[in-house]
C-alpha positions in Angstrom: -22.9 74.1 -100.3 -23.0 75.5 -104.1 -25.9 73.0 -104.5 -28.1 74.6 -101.4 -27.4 78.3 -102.3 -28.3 77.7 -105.9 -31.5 75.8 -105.0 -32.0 78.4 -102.0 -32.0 81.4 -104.9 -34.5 79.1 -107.1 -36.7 78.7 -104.2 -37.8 82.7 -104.8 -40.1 81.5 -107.7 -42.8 84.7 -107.1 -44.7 86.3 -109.8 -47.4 88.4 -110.0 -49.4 90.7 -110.2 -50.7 87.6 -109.4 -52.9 85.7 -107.2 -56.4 83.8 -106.4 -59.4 86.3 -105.3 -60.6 86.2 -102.2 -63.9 87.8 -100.8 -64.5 89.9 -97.8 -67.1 88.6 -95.5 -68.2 92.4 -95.1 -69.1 94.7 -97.7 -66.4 95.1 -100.2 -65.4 99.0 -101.4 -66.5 99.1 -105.2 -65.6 101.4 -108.4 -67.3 105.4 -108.5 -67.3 107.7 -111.3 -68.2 111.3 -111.3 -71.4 112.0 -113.1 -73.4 115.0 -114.0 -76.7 114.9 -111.5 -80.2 114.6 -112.4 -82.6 117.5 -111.9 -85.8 117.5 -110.1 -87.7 120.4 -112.0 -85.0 123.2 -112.5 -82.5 122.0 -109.6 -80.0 119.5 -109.6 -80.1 116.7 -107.4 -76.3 116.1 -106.7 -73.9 116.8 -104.1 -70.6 118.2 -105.6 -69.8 121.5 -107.4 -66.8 120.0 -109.6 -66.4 117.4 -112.3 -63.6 115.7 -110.2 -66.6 115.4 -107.5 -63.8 116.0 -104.7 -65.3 119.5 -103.5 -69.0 118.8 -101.5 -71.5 121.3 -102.2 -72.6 123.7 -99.1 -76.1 122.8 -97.8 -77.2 126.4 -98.9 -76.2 125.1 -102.4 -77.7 122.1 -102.4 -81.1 124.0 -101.2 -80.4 126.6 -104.1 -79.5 123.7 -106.1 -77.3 125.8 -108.8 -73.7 124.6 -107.6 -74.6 120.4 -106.8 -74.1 119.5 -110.9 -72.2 116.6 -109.9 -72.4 113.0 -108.3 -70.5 110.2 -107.5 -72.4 107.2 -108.9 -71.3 103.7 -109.1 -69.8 103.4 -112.7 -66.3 102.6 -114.4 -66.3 105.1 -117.4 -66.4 104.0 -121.0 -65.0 101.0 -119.5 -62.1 101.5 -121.4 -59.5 99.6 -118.8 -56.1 100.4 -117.3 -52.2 100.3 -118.1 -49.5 100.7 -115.8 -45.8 100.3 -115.6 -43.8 99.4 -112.5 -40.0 99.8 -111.9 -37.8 97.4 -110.1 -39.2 94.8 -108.1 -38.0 92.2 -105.9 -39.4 89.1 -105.4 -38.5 87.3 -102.1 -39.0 83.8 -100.5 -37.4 83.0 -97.0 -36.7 79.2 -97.4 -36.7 76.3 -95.3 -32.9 75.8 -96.1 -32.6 78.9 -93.7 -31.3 81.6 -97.1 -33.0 84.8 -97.8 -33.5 84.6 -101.4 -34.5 86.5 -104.2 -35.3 87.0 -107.8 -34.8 90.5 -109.5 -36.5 92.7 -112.7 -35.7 95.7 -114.1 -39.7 96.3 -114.8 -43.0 95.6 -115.6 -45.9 96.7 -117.5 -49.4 95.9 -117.0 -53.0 96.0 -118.3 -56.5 95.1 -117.1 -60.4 95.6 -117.5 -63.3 96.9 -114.8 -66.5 95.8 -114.2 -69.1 96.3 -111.5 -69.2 96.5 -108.7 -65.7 96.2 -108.0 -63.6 93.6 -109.9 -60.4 93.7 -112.3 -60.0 91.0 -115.2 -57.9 89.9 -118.2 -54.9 91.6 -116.1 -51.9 90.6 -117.2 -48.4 91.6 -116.6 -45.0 91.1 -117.8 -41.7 91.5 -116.3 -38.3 92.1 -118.0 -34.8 91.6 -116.8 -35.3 89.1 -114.8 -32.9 86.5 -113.2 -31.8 85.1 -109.9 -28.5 83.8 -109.0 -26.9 84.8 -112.2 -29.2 82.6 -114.3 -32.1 84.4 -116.5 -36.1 83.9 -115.8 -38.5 83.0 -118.9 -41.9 81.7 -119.3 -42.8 79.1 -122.0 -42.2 81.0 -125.7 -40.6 84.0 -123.9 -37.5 85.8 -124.2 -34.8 85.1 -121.8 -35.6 87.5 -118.3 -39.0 88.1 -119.6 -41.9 86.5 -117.5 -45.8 87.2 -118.4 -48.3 85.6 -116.5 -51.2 84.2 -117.3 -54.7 86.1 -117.2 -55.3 87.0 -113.9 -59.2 88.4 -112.1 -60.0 89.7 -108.7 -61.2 92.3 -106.9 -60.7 95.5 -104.3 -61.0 94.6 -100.6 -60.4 96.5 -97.5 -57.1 94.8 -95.9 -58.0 93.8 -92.2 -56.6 96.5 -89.5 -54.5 93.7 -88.0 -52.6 93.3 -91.2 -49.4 94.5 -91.2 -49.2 98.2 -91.7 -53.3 98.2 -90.6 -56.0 99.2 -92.1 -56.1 100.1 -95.5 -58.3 100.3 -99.1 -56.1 97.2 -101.4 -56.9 95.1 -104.6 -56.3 90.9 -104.6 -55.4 89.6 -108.0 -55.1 85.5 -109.0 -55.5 83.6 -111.5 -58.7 83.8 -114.2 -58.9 79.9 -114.5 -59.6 79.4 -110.4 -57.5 78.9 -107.4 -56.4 75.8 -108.9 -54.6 76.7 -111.8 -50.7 78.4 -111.8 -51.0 82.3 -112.4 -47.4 81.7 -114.1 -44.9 79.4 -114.9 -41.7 79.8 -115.5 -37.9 78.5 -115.6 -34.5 79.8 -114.7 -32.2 77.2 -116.3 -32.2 74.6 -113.4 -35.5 74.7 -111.6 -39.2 74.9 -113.1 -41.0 77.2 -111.1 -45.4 76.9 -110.8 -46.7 79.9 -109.0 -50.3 79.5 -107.2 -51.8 81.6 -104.4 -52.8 85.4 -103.7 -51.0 89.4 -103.7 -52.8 92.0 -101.7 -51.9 95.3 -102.7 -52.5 98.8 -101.3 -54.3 100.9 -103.3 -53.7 105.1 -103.6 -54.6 107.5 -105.9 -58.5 106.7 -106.7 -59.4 106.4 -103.0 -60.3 109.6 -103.1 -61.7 112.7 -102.0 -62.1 112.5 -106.0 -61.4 110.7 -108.6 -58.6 110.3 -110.6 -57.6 108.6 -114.0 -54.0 107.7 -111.9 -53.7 104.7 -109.2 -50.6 103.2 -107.4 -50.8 99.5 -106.2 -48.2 98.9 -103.5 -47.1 95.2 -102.9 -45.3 95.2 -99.2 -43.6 92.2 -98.0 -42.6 91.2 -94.6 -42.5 87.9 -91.9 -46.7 88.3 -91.8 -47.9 84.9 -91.2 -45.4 84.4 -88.4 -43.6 80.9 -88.2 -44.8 78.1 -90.5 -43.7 74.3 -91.3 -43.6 71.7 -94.3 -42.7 68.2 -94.1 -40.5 66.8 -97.2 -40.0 63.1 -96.9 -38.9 62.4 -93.4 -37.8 65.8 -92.6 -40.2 68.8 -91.1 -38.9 71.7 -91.7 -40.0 75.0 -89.8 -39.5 78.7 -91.0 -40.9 82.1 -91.5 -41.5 83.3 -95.0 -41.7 86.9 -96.0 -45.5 87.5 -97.3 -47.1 90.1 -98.6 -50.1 91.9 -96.8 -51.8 88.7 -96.4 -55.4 89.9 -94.0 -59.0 90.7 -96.0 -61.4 92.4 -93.8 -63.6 89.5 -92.1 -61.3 86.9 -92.4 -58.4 84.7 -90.5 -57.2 83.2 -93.8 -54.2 84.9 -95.4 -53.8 84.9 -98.9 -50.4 84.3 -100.1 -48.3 83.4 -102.8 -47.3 79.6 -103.3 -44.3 78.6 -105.3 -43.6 75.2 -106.3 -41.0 74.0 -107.8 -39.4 70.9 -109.7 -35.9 70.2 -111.4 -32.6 68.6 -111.3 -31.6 70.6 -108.6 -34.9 69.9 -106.1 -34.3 66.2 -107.1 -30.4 66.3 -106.2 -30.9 68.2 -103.0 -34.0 66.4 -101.7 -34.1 63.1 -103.2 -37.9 64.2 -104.8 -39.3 65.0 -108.6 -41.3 68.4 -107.3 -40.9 70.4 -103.7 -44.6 71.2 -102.4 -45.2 74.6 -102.8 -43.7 77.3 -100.3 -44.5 81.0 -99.0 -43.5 83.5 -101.1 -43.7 87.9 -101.1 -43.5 90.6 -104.2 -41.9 93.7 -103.5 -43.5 96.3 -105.9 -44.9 99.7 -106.6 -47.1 99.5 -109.7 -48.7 103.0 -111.2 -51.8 102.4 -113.6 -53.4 105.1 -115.6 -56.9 104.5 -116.8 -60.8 105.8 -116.5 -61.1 109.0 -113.8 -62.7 106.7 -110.4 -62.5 106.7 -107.0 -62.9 103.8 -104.7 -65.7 104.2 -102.5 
């Protein structure tokens, strides 16, 4: 019984801000920055009367054109990137062995680049104070409860109105190298933990009216994919994982987190080298400071 509840706490191998980028078959919101307008002979051609761009001019001052100085324009700054911190977070799996379990940090920090027209790379975080089950969290080279994944790319999306919590403005991060390569590994003591798949996060902050040099990412978790089922060796087992946000606008497929696993401990409970990968949900808030945007 030891055996099961120490392989059911391992099974919560979930890191990110992590994830593979997936594309919305509609038109995807993209990055704004408040500009000062063009003039057509002595009158400005814009459509706001502050540098925030968050206040529309009236129509009698567009007409008059003294007030409409500003516009929003698509545009990411200097391009001088983002940083952010997060505090605790919580990284869950529901496993087929029937335990809730988890893995635990004290925080995280985080950094990233823009470009046009709407995509994040060379993001990468790093959690400290990590550990699950009483047994510390690294990555390769490390310190013990610190995790840092590898470079991670996406994008913003809109999250699809029959996602859980509905509609909504979110960003999906995974890895830089493809779908087909981990976003992180990493090892507490007795299992080896590969992390593949996608996070969906809700964006505030930037989505305006106005922008803002301030945006919060929120990574929900819940059952959102409903029941699912792996077969390991002769067994099938059947479960419901808790997920983050896991719908893009214009499409079925969720994007999830995957966490494989091998060990010791997957090998003594289930006779195998390497468990196939299983659902897996980040519970976060991260708040990332950077060029003055909104999404649009």
């Amino acid at each position: 019984m030891n055996r099961i509840k120490v392989m059911g706490l391992c099974l919560v191998a979930v890191f990110a801000l992590a994830a593979v980028a997936a594309s919305s078959a509609s038109a995807s919101p993209g990055w704004y920055e408040c500009a000062k307008a063009a003039k057509s002979g002595k009158l400005y051609t814009g459509n706001y009367v502050d540098k925030l761009c968050a206040t529309p001019a009236t129509k009698a001052q567009e007409e008059a054109g003294k007030e409409n100085k500003y516009t929003l324009k698509a545009g990411i700054g200097k391009g001088k990137g983002f940083k952010g911190k997060s505090g605790a977070t919580t990284l869950w799996t529901e496993t087929p062995l029937g335990i809730t379990a988890k893995v635990t940090c004290t925080g995280a920090t985080d950094s990233g680049k823009l470009a046009l027209p709407n995509k994040e790379y060379d993001v990468v975080a790093i959690f400290k104070g990590c550990e699950t089950g009483g047994n510390k969290c690294a990555s390769a080279g490390a310190k013990a409860g610190e995790i840092k994944t590898n470079n991670l790319a996406g994008e913003l999306v809109d999250i699809a109105s029959y996602s859980a919590g509905g509609a909504g403005t979110g960003v999906v991060l995974g890895s830089e190298a493809g779908p087909e390569s981990p976003q992180v590994v990493f090892s507490c003591k007795v299992v080896t933990a590969t992390v593949y798949g996608g996070i969906i996060g809700r964006r505030s902050g930037d989505t305006g009216p106005g922008v803002n040099k301030e945006a919060t990412t929120k990574y929900e978790v819940g059952p959102n994919i409903g029941e699912v089922s792996a077969k390991v060796g002769e067994t099938t087992y059947k479960w419901t994982p808790i997920v983050n946000t896991p719908f893009v606008e214009g499409s079925v497929t969720p994007v999830i987190l995957e966490s494989g696993l091998c060990g010791e401990e997957v090998k003594t409970l289930l006779g195998i080298e390497c468990a196939p990968p299983i659902p897996s949900g980040q519970e976060q808030t991260a708040v990332d400071k950077g060029e003055a945007l909104e999404i649009q």
